[in-house]
C-alpha positions as CSV (number, residue, x, y, z in Angstrom):
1,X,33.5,-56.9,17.7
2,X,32.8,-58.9,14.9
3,X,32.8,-57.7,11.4
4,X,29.6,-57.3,11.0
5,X,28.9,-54.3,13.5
6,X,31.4,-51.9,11.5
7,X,29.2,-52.4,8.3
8,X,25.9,-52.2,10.0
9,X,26.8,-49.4,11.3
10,X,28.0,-47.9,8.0
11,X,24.8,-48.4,6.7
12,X,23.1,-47.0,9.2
13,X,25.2,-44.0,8.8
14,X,24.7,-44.1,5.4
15,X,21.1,-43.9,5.8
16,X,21.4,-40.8,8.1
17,X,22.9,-38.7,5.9
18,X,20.5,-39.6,3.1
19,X,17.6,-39.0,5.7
20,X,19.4,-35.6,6.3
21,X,20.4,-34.5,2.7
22,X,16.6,-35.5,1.5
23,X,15.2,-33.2,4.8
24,X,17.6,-30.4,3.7
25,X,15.9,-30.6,-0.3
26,X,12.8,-30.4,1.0
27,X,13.5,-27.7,3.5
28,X,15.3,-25.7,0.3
29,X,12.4,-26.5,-1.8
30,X,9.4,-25.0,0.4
31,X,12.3,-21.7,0.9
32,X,12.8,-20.8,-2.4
33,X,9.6,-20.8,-5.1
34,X,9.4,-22.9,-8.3
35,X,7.5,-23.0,-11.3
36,X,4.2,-25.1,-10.5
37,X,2.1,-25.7,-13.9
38,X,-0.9,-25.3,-14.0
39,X,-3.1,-28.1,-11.8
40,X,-6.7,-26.2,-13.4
41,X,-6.9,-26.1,-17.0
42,X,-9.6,-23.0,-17.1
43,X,-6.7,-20.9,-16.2
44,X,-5.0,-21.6,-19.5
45,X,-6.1,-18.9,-21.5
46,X,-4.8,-16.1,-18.6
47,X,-1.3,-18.1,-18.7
48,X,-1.5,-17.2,-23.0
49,X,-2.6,-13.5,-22.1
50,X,0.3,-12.9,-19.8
51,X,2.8,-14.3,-22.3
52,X,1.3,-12.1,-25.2
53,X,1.3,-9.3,-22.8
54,X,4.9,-9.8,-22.0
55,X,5.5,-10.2,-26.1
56,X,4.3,-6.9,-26.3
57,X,6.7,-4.9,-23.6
58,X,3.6,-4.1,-21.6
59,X,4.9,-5.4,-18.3
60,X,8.3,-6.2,-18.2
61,X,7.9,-8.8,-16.4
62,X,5.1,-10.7,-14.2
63,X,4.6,-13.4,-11.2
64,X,1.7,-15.0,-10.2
65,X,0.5,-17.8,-7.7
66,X,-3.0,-18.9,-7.4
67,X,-4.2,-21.0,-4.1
68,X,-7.6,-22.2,-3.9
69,X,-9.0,-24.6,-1.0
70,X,-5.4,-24.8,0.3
71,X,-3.7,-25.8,-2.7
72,X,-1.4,-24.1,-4.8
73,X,-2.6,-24.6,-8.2
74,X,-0.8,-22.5,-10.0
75,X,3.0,-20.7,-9.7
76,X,5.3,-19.1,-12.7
77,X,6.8,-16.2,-14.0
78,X,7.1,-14.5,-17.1
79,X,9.5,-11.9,-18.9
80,X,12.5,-10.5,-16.8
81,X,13.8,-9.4,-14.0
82,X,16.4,-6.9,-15.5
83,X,16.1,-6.2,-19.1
84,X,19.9,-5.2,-19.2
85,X,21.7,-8.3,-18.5
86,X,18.2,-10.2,-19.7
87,X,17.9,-12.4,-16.9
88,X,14.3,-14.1,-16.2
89,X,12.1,-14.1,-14.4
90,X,11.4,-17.1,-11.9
91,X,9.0,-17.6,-9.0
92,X,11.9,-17.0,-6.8
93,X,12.6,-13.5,-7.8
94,X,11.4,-11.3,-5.7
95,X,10.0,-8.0,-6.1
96,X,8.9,-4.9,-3.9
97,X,5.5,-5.0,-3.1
98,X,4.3,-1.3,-2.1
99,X,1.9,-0.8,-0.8
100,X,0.9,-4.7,-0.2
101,X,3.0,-3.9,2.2
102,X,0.1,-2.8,4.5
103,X,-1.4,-5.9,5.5
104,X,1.9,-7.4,6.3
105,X,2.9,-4.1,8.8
106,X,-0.9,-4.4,10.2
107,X,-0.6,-8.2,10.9
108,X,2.9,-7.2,12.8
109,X,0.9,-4.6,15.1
110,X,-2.0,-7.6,15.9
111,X,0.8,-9.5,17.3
112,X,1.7,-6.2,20.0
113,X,-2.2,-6.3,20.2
114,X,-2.4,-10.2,21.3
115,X,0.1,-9.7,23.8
116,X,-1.4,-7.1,25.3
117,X,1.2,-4.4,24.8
118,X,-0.9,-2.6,22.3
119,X,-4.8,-1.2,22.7
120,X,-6.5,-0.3,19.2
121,X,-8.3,2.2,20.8
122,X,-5.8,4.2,22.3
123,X,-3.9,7.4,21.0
124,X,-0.8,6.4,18.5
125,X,0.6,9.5,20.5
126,X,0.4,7.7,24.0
127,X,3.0,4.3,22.1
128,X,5.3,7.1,20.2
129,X,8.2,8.1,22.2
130,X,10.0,10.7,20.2
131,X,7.9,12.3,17.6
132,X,4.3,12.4,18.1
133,X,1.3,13.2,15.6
134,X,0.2,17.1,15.2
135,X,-2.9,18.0,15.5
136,X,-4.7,21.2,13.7
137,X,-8.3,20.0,12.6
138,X,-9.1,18.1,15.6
139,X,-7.1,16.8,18.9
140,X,-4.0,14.2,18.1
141,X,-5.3,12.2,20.8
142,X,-8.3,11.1,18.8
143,X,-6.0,9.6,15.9
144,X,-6.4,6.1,17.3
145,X,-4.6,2.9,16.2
146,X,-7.5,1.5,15.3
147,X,-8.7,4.3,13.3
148,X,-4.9,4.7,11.5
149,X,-5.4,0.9,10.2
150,X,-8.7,1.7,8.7
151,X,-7.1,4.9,7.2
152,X,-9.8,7.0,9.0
153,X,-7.7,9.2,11.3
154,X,-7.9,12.2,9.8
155,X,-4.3,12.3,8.6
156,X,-2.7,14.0,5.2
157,X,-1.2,11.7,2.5
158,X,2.6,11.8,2.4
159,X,4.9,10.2,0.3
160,X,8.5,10.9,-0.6
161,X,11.0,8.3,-2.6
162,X,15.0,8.6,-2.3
163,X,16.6,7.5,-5.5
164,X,20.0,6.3,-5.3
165,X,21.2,8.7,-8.2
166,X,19.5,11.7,-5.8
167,X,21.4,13.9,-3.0
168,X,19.0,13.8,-1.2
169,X,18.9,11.6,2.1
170,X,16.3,9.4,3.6
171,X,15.6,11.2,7.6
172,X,14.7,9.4,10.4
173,X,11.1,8.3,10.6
174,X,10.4,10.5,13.5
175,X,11.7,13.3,11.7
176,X,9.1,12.7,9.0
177,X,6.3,12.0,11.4
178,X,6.9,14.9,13.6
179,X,7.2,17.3,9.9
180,X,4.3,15.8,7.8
181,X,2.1,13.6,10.7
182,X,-0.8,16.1,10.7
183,X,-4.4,15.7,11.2
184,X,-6.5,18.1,8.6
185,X,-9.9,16.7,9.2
186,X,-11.8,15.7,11.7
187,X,-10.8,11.7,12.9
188,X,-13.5,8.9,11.5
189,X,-15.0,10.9,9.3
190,X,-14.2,9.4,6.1
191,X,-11.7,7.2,4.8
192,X,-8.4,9.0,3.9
193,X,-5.6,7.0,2.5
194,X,-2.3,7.7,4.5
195,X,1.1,5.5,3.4
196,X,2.2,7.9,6.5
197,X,-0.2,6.3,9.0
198,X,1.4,3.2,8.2
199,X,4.8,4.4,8.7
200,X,3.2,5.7,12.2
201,X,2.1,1.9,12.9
202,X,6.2,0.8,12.1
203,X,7.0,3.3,14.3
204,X,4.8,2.3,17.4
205,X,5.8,-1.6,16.3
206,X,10.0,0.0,16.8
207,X,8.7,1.5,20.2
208,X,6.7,-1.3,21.8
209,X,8.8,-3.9,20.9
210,X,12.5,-2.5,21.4
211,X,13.5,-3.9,17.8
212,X,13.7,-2.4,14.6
213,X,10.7,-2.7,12.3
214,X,12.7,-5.0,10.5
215,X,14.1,-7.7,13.1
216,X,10.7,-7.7,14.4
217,X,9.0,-8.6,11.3
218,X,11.8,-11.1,10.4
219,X,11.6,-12.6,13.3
220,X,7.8,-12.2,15.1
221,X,6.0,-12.8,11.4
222,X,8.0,-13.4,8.1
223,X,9.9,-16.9,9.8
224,X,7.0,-18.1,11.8
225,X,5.3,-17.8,8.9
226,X,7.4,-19.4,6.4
227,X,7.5,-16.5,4.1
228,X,11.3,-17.0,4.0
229,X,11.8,-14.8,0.8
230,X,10.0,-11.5,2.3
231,X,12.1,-8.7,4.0
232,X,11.8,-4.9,4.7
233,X,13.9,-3.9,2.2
234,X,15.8,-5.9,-0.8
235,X,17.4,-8.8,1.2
236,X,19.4,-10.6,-2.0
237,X,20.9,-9.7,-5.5
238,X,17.6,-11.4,-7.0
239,X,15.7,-9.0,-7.1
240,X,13.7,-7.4,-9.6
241,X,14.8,-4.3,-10.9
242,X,12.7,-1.4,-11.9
243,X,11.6,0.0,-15.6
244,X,9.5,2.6,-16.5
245,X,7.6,4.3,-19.9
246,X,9.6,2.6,-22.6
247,X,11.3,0.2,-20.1
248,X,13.6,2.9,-19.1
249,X,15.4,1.4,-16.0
250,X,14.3,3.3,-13.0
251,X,16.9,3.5,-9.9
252,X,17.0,2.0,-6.9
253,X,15.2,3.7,-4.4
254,X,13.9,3.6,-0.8
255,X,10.6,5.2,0.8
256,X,10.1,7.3,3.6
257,X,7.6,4.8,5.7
258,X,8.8,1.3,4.9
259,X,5.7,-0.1,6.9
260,X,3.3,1.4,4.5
261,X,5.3,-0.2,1.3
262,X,9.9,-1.2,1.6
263,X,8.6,-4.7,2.5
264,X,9.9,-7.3,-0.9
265,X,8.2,-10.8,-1.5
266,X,7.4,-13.3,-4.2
267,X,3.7,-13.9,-5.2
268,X,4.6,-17.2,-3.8
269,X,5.0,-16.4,-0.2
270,X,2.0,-13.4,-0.8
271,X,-0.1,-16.9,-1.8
272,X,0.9,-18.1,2.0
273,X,0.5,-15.4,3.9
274,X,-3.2,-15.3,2.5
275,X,-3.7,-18.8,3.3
276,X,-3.1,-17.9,6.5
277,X,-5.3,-15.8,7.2
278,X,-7.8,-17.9,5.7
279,X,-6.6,-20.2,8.5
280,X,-5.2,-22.6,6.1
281,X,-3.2,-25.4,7.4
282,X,-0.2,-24.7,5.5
283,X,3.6,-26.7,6.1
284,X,5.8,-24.3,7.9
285,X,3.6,-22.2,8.8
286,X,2.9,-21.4,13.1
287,X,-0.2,-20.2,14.1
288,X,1.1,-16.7,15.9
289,X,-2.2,-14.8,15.7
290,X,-5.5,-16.4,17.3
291,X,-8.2,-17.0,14.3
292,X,-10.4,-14.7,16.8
293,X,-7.4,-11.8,15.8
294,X,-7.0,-13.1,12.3
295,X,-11.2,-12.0,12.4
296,X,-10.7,-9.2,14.1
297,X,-9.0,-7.9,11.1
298,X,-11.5,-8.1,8.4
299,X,-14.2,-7.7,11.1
300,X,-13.5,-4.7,12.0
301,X,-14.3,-2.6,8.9
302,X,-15.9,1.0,7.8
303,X,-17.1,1.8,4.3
304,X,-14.1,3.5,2.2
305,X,-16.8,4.6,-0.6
306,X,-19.3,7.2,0.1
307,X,-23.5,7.2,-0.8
308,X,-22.8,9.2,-3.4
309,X,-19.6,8.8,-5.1
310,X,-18.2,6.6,-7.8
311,X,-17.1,4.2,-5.3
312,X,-20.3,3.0,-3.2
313,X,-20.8,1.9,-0.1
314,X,-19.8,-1.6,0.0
315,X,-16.7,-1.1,-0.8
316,X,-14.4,-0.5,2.8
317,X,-11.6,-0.7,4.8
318,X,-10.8,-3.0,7.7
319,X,-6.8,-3.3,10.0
320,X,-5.1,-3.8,7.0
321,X,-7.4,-5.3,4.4
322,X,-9.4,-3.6,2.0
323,X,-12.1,-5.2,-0.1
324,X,-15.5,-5.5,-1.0
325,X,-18.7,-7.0,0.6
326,X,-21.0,-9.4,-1.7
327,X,-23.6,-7.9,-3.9
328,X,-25.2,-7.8,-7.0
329,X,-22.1,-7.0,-8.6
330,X,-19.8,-9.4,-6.9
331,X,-18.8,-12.1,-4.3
332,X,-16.7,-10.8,-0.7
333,X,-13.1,-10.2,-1.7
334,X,-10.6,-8.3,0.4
335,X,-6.7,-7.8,-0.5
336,X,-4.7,-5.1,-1.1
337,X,-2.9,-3.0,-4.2
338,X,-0.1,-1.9,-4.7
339,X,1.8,0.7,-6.8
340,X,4.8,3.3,-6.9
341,X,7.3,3.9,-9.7
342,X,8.1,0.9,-11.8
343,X,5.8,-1.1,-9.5
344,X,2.3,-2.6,-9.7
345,X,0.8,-5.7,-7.5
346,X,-1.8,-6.9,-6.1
347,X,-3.0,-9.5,-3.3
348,X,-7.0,-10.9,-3.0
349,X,-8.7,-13.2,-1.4
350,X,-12.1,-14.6,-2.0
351,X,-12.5,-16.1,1.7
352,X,-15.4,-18.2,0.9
353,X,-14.2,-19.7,-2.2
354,X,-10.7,-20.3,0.1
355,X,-9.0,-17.9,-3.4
356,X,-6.1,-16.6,-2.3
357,X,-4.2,-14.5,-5.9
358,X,-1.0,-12.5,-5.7
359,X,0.6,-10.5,-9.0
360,X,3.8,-8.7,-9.2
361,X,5.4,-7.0,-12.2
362,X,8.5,-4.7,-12.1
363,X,6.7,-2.1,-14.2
364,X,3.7,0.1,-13.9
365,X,0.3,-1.2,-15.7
366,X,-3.1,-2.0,-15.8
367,X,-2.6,-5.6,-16.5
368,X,-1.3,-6.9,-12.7
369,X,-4.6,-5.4,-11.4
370,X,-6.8,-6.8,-13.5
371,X,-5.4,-10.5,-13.6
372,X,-6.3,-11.1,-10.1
373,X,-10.4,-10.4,-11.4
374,X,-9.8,-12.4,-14.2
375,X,-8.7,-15.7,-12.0
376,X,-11.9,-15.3,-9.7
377,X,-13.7,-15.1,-13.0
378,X,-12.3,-18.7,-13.9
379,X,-12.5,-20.4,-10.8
380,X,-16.1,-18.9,-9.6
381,X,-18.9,-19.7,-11.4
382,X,-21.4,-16.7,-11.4
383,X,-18.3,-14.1,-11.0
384,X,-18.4,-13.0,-14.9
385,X,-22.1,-12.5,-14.6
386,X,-21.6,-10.0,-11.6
387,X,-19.2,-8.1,-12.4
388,X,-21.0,-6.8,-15.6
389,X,-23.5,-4.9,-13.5
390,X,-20.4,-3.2,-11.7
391,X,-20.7,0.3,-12.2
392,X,-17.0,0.6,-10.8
393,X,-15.7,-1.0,-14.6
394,X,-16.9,1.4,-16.4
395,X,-15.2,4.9,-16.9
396,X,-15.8,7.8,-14.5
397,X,-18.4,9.8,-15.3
398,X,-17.0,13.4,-16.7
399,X,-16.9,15.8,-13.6
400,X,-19.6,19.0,-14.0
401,X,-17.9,22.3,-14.6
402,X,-16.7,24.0,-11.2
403,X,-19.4,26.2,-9.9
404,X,-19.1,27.7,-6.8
405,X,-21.9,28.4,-4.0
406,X,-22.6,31.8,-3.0
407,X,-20.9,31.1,0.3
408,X,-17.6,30.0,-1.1
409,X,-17.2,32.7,-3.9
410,X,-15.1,35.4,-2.6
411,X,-11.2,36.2,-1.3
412,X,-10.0,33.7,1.5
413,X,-6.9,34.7,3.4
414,X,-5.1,32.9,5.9
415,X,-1.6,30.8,6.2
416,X,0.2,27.8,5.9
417,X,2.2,25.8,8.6
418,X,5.0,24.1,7.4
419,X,7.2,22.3,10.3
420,X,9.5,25.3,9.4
421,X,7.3,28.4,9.1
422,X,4.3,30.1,8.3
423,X,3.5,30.9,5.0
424,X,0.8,33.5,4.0
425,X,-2.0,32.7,1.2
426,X,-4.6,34.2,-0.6
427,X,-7.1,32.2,-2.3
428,X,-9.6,34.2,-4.8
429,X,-12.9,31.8,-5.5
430,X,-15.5,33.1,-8.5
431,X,-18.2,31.2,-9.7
432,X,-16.5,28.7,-11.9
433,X,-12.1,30.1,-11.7
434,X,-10.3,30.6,-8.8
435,X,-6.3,31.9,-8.2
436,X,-4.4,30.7,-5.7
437,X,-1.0,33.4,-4.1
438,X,1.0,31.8,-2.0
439,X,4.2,33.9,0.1
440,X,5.6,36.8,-2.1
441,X,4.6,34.8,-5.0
442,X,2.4,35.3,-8.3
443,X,-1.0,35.1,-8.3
444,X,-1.9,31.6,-10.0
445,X,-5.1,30.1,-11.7
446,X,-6.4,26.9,-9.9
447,X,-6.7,24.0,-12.2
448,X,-9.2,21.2,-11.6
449,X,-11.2,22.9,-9.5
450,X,-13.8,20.3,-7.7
451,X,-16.7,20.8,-5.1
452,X,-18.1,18.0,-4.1
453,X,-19.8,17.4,-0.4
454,X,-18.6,20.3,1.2
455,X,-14.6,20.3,0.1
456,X,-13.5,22.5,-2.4
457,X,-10.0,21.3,-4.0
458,X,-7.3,22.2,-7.1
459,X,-3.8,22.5,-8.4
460,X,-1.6,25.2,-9.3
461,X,1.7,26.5,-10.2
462,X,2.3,28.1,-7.0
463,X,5.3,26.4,-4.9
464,X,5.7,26.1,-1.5
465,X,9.1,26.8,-0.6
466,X,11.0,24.3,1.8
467,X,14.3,22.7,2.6
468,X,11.9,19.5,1.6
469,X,11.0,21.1,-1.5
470,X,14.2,22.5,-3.2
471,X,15.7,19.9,-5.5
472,X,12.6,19.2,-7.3
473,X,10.0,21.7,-9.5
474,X,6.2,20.9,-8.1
475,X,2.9,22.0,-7.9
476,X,0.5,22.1,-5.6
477,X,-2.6,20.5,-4.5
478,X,-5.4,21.4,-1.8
479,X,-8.6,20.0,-0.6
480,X,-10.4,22.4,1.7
481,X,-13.4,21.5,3.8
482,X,-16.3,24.5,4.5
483,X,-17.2,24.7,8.0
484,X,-18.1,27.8,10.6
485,X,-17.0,30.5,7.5
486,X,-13.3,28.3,7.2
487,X,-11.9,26.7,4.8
488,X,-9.3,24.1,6.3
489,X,-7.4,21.3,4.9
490,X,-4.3,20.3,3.6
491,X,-2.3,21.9,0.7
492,X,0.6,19.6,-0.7
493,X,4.0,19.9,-2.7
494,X,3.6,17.6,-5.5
495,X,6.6,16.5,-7.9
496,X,5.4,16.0,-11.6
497,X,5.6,12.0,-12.9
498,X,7.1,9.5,-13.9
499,X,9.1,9.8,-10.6
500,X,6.9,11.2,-8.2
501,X,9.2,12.2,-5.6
502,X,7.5,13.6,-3.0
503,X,3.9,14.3,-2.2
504,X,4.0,16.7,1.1
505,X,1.4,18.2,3.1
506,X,0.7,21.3,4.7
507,X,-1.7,22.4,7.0
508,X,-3.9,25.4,5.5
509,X,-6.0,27.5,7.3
510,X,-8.3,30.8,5.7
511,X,-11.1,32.8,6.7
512,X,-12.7,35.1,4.1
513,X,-12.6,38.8,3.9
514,X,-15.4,40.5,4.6
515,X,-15.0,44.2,3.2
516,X,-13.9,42.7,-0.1
C-alpha cells in the first residue's frame, strides 16, 4: 500500500462526514421553524401592527407564516411564550391549535377512506365498537360520516376542559360519546357545529385502524407530511403557555375530544399542511391522499349560512374545511378557526391565488382572526374593494323583542334525559317572557329569549343536576324546534367564562297542556 491510499482515503472520509453533518443541518432546519423576513414588502405594515399590538398586551404573543404560489414568504413570531420566565416567542414554539384541529382529524379519516376501510356514507354507529351515538330526534343510523364532517348530523354541541388545578378527571371517549353523543334534530337539516362529532371521527379513526388517535396521526399523516412539530397533545417543554383577561396565566388543560381540538402545531407546519392540500410540491412532504381525495374534501360541501340569517348562503361547510365561495363580497377562501380559553388561531387558504395563512397567539382576541383578511387584502388586488360590500363586517343587527306565536304561548311539560336519569320540566311561554322549572327546582325567567325559523331558545338560572355538573355553578341553555304540537331539542349545562368548563347537552322533550 503505498502512502498515498491512507490519505486518499482520509479525505474521502473526511468528505463523508461533511456530506453527512451538512445533510443532518438541513434535515434539522426543515424540522424545526425559523424566522424568515419578509420576501414581500406590502406586508410591512401588518408586521408593524402586530408589534404594536403586542406593545399593547393585546395578544401575548403571535405566530404567523404566509405561503403564496409555493413559497414561504413570510415566517416570525412576536411577544412570548410565557410571560413568567419571559421567554419569546419563535417560529418554533408551538402552540395548541383548537379547533384547527378539525381539518387535520378529517384529513386522518380520508386516509381510512382511500383505503377502503371507511365509507362516508355509512352510519358512524356501524365503525364504533363500544359506545355508539343516541338517537332521540331522528334514527342514529342516519348520523353518517359524511354528514358528521360537514357538521350536519343532527348532533348537540359538547364541550368540557380538564384543568390541571381541577379534581376532576378526563373519562374515556366512549364514555363521553355514549353520555353526550345525541341527535336533537333531524340529520342534514342544517349545519350544527359539534367539537363532539369530531371526537366521534377520532374515535372511528382508534377503531378502524387498531392505533390510538395519536400514533395514527404521528405516523399515517403528521411524518409523511413533514409537519414534524404537530402532535395530539403538547409533545415538548416549548410550548406556549396560556394567559387570559389581564394576562392571567391560565392552566394546563386537556379537552374531552382531542380530534375536534388537543392537536399542537406551529403556523409553520399549518403553512405546509395547506400547501398540501393545494397540492403543492413541497420538500418532505409524501403525497398520502390522491388530489381526487384532497377534492373530495372541499368538493363536497353544504351551505353553513341560512337565506335568511346574518350569515348567507355562500358561506358552508365541506370534510373538514370551512369557507366561503366567491362573490361580490369576496374571492373562494376555505380554512378553519380556532378558539378555547387562552387560545385563538386561524388557518385560510385562498386556492386560486395558491394563499395559504396560519395565526396563533396564546391568548384570546380579535386580532389572530382578522390578520389572516388582512394578508389576502395585501397580496390580492381587488380583495379590499370586496370585502367592503360584506355585510358579515358589520355588527349584527339588534335582535327584535321576543314575541311569541299563538301556537307557542302556553305551559309545555315534559322531561329531560340525562345518561343518568330523567328529569321533569315545565316550561311557561307568554307573549314576549317565559319561565323555565326544572326537577324540584324554582321557577326561573328565561333570558334571551329568540324565535327564529321555527326554534324557540333561552337561558336561565335553572341547573341541571349531574355527577357531570357538581363542581361547577352553570346555567342553562335550550333551543327547541316546533313540530307536530312538540317542542324538542337540546337543553345544556353551561359553566360561566373565562374558563368555560363544560358546555353539556340534554335531550328535552315537552308537549303542551291542554286544560291550562
Amino acid at each position: 500500500m503505498s502512502t498515498r491510499e491512507p490519505r486518499a482515503l482520509f479525505a474521502l472520509l473526511t468528505f463523508s462526514l461533511l456530506v453527512a453533518l451538512l445533510t443532518q443541518i438541513t434535515i434539522s432546519s426543515t424540522r424545526e421553524a425559523t424566522t424568515l423576513p419578509l420576501q414581500d414588502s406590502r406586508l410591512e405594515p401588518i408586521r408593524t401592527q402586530i408589534l404594536q399590538s403586542v406593545k399593547t398586551g393585546t395578544p401575548v404573543s403571535v405566530s404567523i407564516a404566509v405561503a403564496m404560489k409555493g413559497v414561504i414568504l413570510w415566517q416570525e413570531a412576536f411577544g412570548f411564550s410565557d410571560i413568567s420566565s419571559r421567554r419569546k416567542a419563535t417560529p418554533a414554539t408551538t402552540y395548541p391549535i383548537a379547533s384547527v384541529s378539525k381539518p387535520l382529524t378529517a384529513t386522518g379519516l380520508m386516509l381510512l377512506v382511500q383505503n377502503g376501510l371507511v365509507d362516508l356514507n355509512r352510519p358512524a354507529n356501524n365503525y364504533l365498537k363500544n359506545a355508539k351515538i343516541t338517537g332521540h330526534a331522528a334514527d342514529a343510523k342516519d348520523a353518517t360520516l359524511q354528514l358528521i364532517l360537514q357538521h350536519r348530523a343532527g348532533l348537540a354541541e359538547q364541550n368540557r376542559y380538564y384543568f390541571a388545578n381541577d379534581e376532576t378527571r378526563r373519562p374515556s371517549l366512549d364514555e363521553t360519546v355514549q353520555r353526550y353523543a345525541i341527535v336533537v334534530r333531524q340529520p342534514d337539516e342544517q349545519h350544527d357545529y359539534s367539537n363532539l362529532g369530531y371526537g366521534i371521527l377520532e374515535r372511528v379513526i382508534e377503531d378502524v385502524s387498531g392505533q390510538s388517535f395519536s400514533r395514527f396521526m404521528q405516523q399515517e399523516l403528521f411524518q409523511p407530511l413533514g409537519l414534524y412539530q404537530t402532535s395530539v397533545g403538547p409533545a415538548d417543554r416549548n410550548v406556549a403557555k396560556r394567559f387570559g383577561p389581564g394576562e392571567t396565566l391560565i392552566p394546563d388543560y386537556d379537552f374531552d375530544s382531542r380530534g375536534s381540538g388537543t392537536i399542537y402545531s406551529t403556523a409553520h407546519d399549518l403553512v405546509r399542511f395547506g400547501m398540501f392540500h393545494l397540492k403543492e410540491q413541497v420538500k418532505d412532504q409524501r403525497q398520502i391522499l390522491s388530489k381526487e381525495n384532497i377534492d373530495r374534501m372541499i368538493q363536497e360541501k353544504k351551505s353553513s349560512g341560512s337565506a335568511s340569517g346574518f350569515w348567507g348562503l355562500d358561506w358552508f361547510y365541506g370534510l373538514g374545511w370551512g369557507g366561503r365561495e366567491e362573490s361580490k363580497f369576496g374571492h373562494l377562501w376555505y380554512g378553519h378557526e380556532g378558539g378555547s380559553p387562552g387560545v385563538s388561531t386561524i388557518l385560510r387558504i385562498a386556492p386560486k391565488q395558491r394563499i395559504v395563512i396560519a395565526v396563533l397567539s396564546n391568548s384570546r382576541q380579535d386580532l389572530t382572526y382578522s390578520l389572516a383578511d388582512s394578508v389576502l387584502d395585501v397580496l390580492i388586488e381587488d380583495y379590499p374593494a370586496r370585502r367592503v360590500l360584506d355585510p358579515t363586517r358589520k355588527p349584527r343587527p339588534p335582535e327584535l323583542p321576543f314575541h311569541a306565536p299563538e301556537g307557542l304561548q302556553g305551559r309545555w311539560s315534559g322531561k329531560i334525559v340525562t345518561w343518568e336519569k330523567t328529569i321533569p320540566v315545565l316550561l311557561q311561554i307568554d307573549q314576549s317572557a317565559a319561565r323555565l322549572k326544572i326537577g324540584d327546582d324554582a321557577e326561573h325567567p328565561v333570558t334571551d329569549l329568540t324565535w327564529i325559523e321555527g326554534r324557540v331558545s333561552g337561558r336561565s338560572d335553572a341547573t341541571i343536576r349531574n355527577p357531570d355538573t357538581a363542581n361547577h355553578n352553570h346555567r342553562t341553555r335550550f333551543r327547541l324546534w316546533l313540530m307536530d304540537n312538540k317542542l324538542t331539542g337540546e337543553i345544556a349545562a353551561a359553566a360561566p367564562p373565562p374558563l368555560f368548563h363544560f358546555w353539556l347537552p340534554f335531550w328535552m322533550q315537552l308537549e303542551k297542556n291542554i286544560s291550562q
